[in-house]
C-alpha positions in Angstrom: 183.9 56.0 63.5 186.7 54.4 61.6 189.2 56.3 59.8 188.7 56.0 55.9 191.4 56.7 53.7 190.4 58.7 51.0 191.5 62.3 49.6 188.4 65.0 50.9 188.9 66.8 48.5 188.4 64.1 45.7 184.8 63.8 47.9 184.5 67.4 47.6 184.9 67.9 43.7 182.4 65.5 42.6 183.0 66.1 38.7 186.1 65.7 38.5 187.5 65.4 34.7 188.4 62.4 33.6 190.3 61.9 30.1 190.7 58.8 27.9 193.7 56.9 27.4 195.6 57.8 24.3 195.1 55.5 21.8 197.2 55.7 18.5 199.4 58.8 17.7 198.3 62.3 17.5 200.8 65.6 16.5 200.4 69.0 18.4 203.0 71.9 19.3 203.8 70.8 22.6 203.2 68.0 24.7 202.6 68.3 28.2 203.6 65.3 30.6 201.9 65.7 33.8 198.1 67.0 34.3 199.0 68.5 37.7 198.6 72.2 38.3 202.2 73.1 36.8 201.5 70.9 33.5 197.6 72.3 33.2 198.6 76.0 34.0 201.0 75.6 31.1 198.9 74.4 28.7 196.3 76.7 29.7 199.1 79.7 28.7 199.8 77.6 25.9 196.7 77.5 24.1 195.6 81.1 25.0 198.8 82.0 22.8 197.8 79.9 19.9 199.8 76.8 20.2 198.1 73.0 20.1 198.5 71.2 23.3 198.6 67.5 24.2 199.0 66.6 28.0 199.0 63.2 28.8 198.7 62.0 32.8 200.1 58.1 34.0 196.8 58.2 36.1 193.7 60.5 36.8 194.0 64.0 35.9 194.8 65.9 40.1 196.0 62.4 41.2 199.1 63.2 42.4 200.4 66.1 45.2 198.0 68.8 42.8 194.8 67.3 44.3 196.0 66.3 47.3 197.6 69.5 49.4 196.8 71.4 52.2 194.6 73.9 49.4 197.3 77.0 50.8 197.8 79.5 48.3 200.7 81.0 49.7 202.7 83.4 48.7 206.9 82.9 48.3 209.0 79.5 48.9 209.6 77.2 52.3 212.4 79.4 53.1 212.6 83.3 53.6 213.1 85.6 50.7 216.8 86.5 52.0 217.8 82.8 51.9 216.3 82.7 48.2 218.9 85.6 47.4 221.2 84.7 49.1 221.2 80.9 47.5 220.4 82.7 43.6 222.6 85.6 43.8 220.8 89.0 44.5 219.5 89.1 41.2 218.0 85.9 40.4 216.7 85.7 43.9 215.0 89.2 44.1 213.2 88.1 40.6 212.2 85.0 42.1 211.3 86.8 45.3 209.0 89.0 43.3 207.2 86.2 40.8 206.2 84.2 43.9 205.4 87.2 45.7 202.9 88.1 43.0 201.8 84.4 42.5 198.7 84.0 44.6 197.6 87.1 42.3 197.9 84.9 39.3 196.2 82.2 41.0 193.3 84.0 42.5 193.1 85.7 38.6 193.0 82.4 36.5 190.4 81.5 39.4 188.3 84.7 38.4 188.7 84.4 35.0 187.8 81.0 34.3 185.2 80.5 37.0 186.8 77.8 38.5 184.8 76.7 41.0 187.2 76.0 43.9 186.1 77.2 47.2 188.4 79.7 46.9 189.2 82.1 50.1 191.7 85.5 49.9 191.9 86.1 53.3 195.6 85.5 54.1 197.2 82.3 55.6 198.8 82.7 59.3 202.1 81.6 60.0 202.0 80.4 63.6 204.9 80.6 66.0 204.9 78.1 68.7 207.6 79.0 70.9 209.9 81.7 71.3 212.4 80.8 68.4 209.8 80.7 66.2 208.4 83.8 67.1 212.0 85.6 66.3 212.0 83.5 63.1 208.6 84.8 61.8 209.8 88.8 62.9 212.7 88.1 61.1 210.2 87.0 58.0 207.8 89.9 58.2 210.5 92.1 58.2 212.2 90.7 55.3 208.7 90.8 53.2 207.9 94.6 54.1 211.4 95.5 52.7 209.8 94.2 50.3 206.5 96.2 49.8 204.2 92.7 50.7 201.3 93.1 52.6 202.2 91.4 55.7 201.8 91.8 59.5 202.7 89.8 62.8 199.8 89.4 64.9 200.5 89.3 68.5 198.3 88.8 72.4 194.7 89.1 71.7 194.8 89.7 68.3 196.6 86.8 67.5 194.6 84.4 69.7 191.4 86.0 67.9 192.8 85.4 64.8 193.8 81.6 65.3 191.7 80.5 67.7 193.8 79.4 70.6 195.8 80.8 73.6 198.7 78.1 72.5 200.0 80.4 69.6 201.5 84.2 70.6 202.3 85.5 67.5 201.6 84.4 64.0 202.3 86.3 60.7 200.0 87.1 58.4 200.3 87.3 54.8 197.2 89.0 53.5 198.6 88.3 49.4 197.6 84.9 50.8 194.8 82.4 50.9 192.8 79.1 50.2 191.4 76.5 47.8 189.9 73.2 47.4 193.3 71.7 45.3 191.4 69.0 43.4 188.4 71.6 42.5 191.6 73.9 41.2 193.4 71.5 39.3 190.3 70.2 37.9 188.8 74.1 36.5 192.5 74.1 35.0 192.0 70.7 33.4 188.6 72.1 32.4 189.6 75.1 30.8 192.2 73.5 28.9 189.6 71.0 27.3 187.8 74.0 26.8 190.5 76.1 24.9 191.3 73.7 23.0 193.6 71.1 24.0 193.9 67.8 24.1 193.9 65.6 27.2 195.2 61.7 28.2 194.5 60.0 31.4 195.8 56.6 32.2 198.6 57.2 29.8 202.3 57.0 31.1 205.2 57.7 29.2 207.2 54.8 28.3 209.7 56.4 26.5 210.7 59.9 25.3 213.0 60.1 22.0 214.2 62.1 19.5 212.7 61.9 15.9 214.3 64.4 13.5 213.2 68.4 14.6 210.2 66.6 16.7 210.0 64.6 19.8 208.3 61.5 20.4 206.1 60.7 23.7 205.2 56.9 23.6 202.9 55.8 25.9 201.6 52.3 25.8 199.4 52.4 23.4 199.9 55.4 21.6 202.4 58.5 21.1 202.3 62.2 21.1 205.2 63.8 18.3 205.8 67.6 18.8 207.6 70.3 18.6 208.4 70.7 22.7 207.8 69.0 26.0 207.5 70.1 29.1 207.8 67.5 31.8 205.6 68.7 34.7 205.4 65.1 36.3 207.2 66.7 39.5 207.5 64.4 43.1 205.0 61.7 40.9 207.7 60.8 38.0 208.2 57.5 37.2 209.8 54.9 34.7 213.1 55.5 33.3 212.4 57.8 30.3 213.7 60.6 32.3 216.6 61.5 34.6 214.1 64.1 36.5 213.5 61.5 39.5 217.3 61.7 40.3 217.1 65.0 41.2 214.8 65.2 44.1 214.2 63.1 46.8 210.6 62.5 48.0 209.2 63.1 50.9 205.2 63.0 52.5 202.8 64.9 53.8 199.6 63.3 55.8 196.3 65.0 56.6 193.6 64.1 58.6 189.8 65.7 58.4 187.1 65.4 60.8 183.5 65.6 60.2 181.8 69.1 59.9 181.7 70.7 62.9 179.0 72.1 64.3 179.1 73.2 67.9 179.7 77.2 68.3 183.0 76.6 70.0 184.7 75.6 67.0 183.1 79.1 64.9 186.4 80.2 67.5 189.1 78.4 65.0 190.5 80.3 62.1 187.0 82.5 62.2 188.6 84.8 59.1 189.1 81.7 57.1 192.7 81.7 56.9 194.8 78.7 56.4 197.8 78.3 59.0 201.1 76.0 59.5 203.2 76.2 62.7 206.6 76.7 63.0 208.0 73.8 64.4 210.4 71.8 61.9 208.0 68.8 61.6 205.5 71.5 61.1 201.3 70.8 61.6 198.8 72.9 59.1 195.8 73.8 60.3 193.0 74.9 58.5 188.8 74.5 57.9 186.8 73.7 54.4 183.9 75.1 53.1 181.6 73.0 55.3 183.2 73.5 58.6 185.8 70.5 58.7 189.0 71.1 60.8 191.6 69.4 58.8 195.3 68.7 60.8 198.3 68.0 58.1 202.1 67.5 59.1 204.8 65.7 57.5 205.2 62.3 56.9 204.1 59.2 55.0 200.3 58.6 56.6 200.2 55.2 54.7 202.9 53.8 56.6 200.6 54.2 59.9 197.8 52.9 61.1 194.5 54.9 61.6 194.4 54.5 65.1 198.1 56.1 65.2 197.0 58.8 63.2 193.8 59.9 65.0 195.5 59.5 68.4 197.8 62.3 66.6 194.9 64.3 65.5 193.5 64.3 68.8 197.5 65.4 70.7 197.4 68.6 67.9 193.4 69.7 68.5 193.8 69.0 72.2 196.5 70.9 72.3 195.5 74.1 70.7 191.6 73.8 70.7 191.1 72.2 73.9 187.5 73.9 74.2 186.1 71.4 71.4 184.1 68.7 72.3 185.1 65.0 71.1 186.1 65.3 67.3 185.0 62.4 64.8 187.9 62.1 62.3 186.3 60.9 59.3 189.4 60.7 56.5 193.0 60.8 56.1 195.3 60.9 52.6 199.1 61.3 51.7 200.5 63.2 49.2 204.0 62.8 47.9 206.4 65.9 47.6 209.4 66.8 45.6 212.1 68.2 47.9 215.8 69.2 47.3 218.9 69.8 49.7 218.9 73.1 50.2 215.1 73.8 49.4 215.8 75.7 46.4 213.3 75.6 42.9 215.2 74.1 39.9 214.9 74.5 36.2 216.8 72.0 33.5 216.5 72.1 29.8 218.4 68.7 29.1 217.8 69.7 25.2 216.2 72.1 22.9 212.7 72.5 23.1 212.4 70.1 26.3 211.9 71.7 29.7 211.6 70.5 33.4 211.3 71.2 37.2 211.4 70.1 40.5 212.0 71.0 44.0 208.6 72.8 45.3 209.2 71.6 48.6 205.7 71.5 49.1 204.8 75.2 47.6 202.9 73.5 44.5 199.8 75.4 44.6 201.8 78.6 43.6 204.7 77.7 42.3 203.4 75.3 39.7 201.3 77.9 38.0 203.9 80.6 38.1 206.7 77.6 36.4 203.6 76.9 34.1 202.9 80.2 33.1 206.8 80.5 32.7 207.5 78.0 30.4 204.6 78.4 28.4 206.0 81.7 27.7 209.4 80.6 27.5 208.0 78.2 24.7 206.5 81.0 22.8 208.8 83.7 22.9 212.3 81.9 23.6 213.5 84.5 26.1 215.4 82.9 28.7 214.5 86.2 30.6 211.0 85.6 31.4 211.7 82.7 33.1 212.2 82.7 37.1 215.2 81.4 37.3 218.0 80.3 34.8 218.1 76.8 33.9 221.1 74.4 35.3 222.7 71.4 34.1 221.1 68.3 35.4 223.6 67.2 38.5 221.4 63.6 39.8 221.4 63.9 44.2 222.8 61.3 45.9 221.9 58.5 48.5 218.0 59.1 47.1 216.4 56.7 49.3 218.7 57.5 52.1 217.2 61.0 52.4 214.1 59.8 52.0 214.5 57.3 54.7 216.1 59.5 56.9 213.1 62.7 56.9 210.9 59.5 57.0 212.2 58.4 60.4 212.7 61.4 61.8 209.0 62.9 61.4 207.9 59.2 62.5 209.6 59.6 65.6 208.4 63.4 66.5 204.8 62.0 65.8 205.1 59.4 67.8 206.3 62.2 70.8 203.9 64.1 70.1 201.3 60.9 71.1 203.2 60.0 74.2 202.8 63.7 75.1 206.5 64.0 74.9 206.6 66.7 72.6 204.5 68.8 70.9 
C-alpha cells in the first residue's frame, strides 16, 4: 500500500469551513490574523462580549499546525511547572502554572457548549517513560503537579502495561485533567461558531501589509483590507511576509505523523484500551495514540516531507515493533507534517509592539491548549484593558538569532536519531 501524504484528520472532518477571499475593505473592532485555534478562540471570546470580528487566514481556515497536531489536549507546557516558575518568577509562573492547568477545562467546555463535533475523549493522556531517567523525570513531574492539587498519578508494573498496552513502558504518568480531539474537527467547530456569532471570516487572504491609519489599523491583503480598532496576530509557527517582526522570534521546527489503516484484529483492542493519548520520554520523543475508528497513529519530531515514504514507514514499523510486537503486519496508509513555533528556552511569549496590537509565539508544540487559553486571554485583555488577566506580562520584542541555524540544527539531529532508530541502533 503506498504511503499517501495527506493530513487524516482533514479526511476525517469532511465539512470543513471554507471562507472567501476578502475582496474590498470592510471595518470591524478587531481583526484577527490567523484562523488557527488561538486566532478562532479569540474571536469566539470576542464576539460573545459584543465586539465585531474580522479574521482573515493566508490559506484554508485549520491549515496550519491547528489541524494538523497529535489532537492531545494536554494540560501545562513542554517543560515541568517548576521550570515555568522558575523561568517567570514565582509569581508569573504559578499563574501560568494554573491557567494551563485549568486549560483542558476550557477546551473540553467550549467543546460542550458549542457542540463541536470533534471526537472528543477526557480520559487523560499518559506520559510514558522509556528508561530509567525518564522514569525519575516523570516522579519528579507528578510530584510537582500534586503540590499542585492536579489530578495526576504515575502508573507503574501491571497497571501501567494495562494502561499502554505494552511491556516496553514501566511507568507512565497520567494526567486525568487530560485528553483527546480530532484538531481539524476542533478548529473547524471554532471557525463554525465564530460564523455563527457573528463574525466575519477570510480564507486565501494574506496580509501584505499592516499600517497605521490615524486611531485605526489597517490590514491589506491583496485584494482587500480590514481597518480596526485592534489586531491580534495569531499567525504563530505559519507567519509569513514581512509585515511583521513575529517570525524573528521563534525558530521553526516539525513534527511528522504517520496513521495506519483501522485496525481490526483483537490484539490491537490491547493499545491505549482507555483511550488516552501518550508521548514517550525520550528527547526526540514518539506519540502514540488511536482515532475514533481504531487507527494507530505514531508522531515524533521532524520534518516528514524531507523523507521519503519508504523511510518513514520503515520508522513506523521500528516504533510499533517495538512496543506492540503482538500486532500482525500494519498497513500505514497516510503521513503529514506540521510546523511548530519553538523558543530557546521553551518558554510562552507575549509582545504588544503597539497599542491595541497583540501577539504570541513559542507553544512549543502545546497549541491545542495553549492557543485557546492566549485566545481567550487577549480577547479579554481587548475588552477590559487589564494587563492582569493576561497569563503572562508582555515583553519587548528581542528577534533570536542564527534562525535557520536552529532550525537546521534540531532538523539534523532528529534526522539522525530516526534514522538509528531504523538501523535498530537506537530506539
Amino acid at each position: 500500500m503506498p504511503l499517501r501524504e495527506e493530513c487524516l484528520w482533514e479526511t476525517l472532518t469532511p465539512q470543513r469551513p471554507d471562507a472567501p477571499a476578502l475582496m474590498g475593505e470592510v471595518t470591524v473592532d478587531v481583526c484577527v490574523i490567523g484562523a488557527g485555534i488561538t486566532g478562532l478562540s479569540a474571536a469566539v471570546h470576542l464576539l460573545e462580549q459584543g465586539k465585531t470580528v474580522a479574521v482573515v487566514e493566508a490559506h484554508r481556515t485549520g491549515q496550519g499546525g491547528s489541524g494538523r497536531n497529535v489532537g492531545l489536549v494536554n494540560a501545562g507546557m513542554w517543560i515541568p511547572p517548576d521550570e515555568i516558575e522558575a523561568g517567570f518568577g514565582e509569581a508569573i509562573g504559578s499563574q501560568l502554572n494554573k491557567m494551563l492547568g485549568d486549560a483542558p477545562s476550557l477546551v473540553f467546555s467550549l467543546i460542550e457548549k458549542y457542540g463541536i463535533d470533534c471526537q472528543a475523549q477526557r480520559q487523560g493522556t499518559l506520559h510514558m517513560a522509556h528508561n530509567a531517567r525518564g522514569q525519575a523525570d516523570l516522579r519528579s513531574r507528578e510530584e510537582q503537579w500534586k503540590r499542585r492539587g492536579a489530578p495526576v498519578e504515575l502508573l507503574t508494573g501491571k497497571t501501567c502495561q494495562d494502561a499502554t498496552g505494552t511491556q516496553e513502558i514501566t511507568s507512565a504518568l497520567l494526567d486525568r485533567r487530560a485528553g483527546t480531539i480530532n484538531p481539524m474537527a476542533y478548529t473547524s467547530g471554532l471557525a463554525n461558531v465564530v460564523t455563527r456569532l457573528g463574525g466575519q471570516r477570510y480564507d486565501h487572504s494574506p496580509v501584505k501589509q499592516l499600517e497605521r491609519q490615524g486611531d485605526r489599523w489597517c490590514v491589506v491583503t491583496e485584494h482587500g483590507a480590514v481597518l480596526a480598532a485592534q489586531v491580534v496576530i495569531a499567525s504563530n509557527a505559519y507567519t509569513q511576509g514581512e509585515w511583521t517582526e513575529l517570525r524573528r522570534h521563534f525558530f521553526p521546527g516539525y513534527y511528522y505523523q504517520v496513521a495506519s489503516a483501522p485496525l481490526t484484529e483483537d490484539a490491537a483492542k490491547q493499545i491505549l484500551p482507555s483511550g488516552q493519548g501518550s508521548w514517550d520520554t525520550r528527547q526526540v520523543l514518539s506519540s502514540i495514540r488511536r482515532d475514533a475508528d481504531g487507527r494507530l497513529l505514531l508522531g515524533s519530531l521532524g520534518n516528514g516531507n524531507q523523507k521519503p515514504a519508504w523511510f518513514l514507514k520503515a520508522w513506523a514499523d521500528r516504533v510499533q515493533q517495538h512496543y506492540f510486537p503482538y500486532l500482525n503486519k500494519v498497513e500505514w496508509e497516510c503521513t503529514w507534517t506540521g510546523c511548530i513555533d519553538f523558543t530557546p528556552d521553551h518558554l510562552l511569549r507575549m509582545f504588544e509592539p503597539a497599542p491595541g496590537l497583540v501577539a504570541m509565539t513559542g507553544y512549543n508544540g502545546r497549541g491545542n491548549t495553549t492557543g485557546t487559553v492566549v485566545g481567550k486571554a487577549f480577547a479579554d485583555y481587548l475588552c477590559t484593558g487589564n494587563v492582569n488577566i493576561l497569563p503572562i506580562p508582555f515583553v519587548p520584542m528581542q528577534p533570536l538569532s542564527a534562525i535557520g541555524l536552529r532550525s537546521s540544527l534540531y532538523e539534523a539531529g532528529f534526522s539522525l536519531y530516526h534514522a538509528g532508530q531504523c538501523l535498530r541502533i537506537v530506539i
